[in-house]
C-alpha positions as CSV (number, residue, x, y, z in Angstrom):
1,X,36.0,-1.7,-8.6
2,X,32.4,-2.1,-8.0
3,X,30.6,-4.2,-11.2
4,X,28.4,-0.8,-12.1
5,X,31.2,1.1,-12.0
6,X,33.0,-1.2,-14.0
7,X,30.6,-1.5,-17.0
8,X,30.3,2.0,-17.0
9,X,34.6,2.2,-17.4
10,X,34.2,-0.3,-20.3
11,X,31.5,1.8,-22.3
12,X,33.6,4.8,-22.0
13,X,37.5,3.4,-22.7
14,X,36.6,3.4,-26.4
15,X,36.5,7.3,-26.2
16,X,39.6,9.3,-26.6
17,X,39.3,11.6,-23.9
18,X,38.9,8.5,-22.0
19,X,41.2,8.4,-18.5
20,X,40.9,5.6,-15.9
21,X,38.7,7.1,-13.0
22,X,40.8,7.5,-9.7
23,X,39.3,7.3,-6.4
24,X,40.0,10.3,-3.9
25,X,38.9,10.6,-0.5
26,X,38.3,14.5,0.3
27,X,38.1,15.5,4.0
28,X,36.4,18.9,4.7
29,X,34.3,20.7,7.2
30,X,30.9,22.1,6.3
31,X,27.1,21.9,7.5
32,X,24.7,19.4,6.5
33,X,23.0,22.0,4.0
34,X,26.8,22.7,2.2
35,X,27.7,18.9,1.5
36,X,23.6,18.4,0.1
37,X,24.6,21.2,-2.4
38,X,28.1,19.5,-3.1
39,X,26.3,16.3,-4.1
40,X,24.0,17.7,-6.4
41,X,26.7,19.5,-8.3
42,X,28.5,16.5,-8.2
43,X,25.4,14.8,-9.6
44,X,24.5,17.9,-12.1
45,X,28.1,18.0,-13.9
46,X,28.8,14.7,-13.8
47,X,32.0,15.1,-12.5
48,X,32.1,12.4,-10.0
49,X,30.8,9.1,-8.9
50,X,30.6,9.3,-5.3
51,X,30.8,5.8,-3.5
52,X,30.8,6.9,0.3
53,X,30.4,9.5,2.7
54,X,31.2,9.4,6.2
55,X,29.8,12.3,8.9
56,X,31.4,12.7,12.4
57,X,29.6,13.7,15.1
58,X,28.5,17.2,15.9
59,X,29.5,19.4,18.7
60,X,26.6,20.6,20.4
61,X,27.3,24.2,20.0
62,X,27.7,24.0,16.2
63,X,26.3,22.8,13.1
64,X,29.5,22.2,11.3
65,X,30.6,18.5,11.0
66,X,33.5,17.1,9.5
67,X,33.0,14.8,6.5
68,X,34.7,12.8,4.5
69,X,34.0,12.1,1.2
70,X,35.2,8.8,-1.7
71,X,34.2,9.1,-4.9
72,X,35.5,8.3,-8.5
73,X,37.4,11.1,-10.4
């Protein structure tokens, strides 16, 4: 677990809605504009810590994309 992430844990155990965070990795298609919005709702709620984000390659005859997506639940 990456030392930020790890202080952060340890300040929020002694809470009792406290669960250990789980680290998902969401695959999904969307445009550039779409996964922008995700990650500042992510941000906004505070629902997730998202630690990477990966972007294939476009086709040339579409702006969709496939992404995938780790974060911290």
């Amino acid at each position: 677990m990456p030392s930020p992430l790890t202080a952060t844990v340890e300040k929020l155990r002694s809470k009792p809605e406290f669960r250990e965070p789980v680290l998902y990795r969401v695959r999904f298609l969307g445009r550039y504009s779409d996964v922008l919005a995700l990650l500042k709702q992510l941000n906004e709620q505070a629902v997730a810590l998202p630690l990477h984000l990966q972007m294939e390659e476009a086709r040339p005859e579409t702006s969709w994309r496939y992404w995938t997506l780790f974060a911290w639940l």
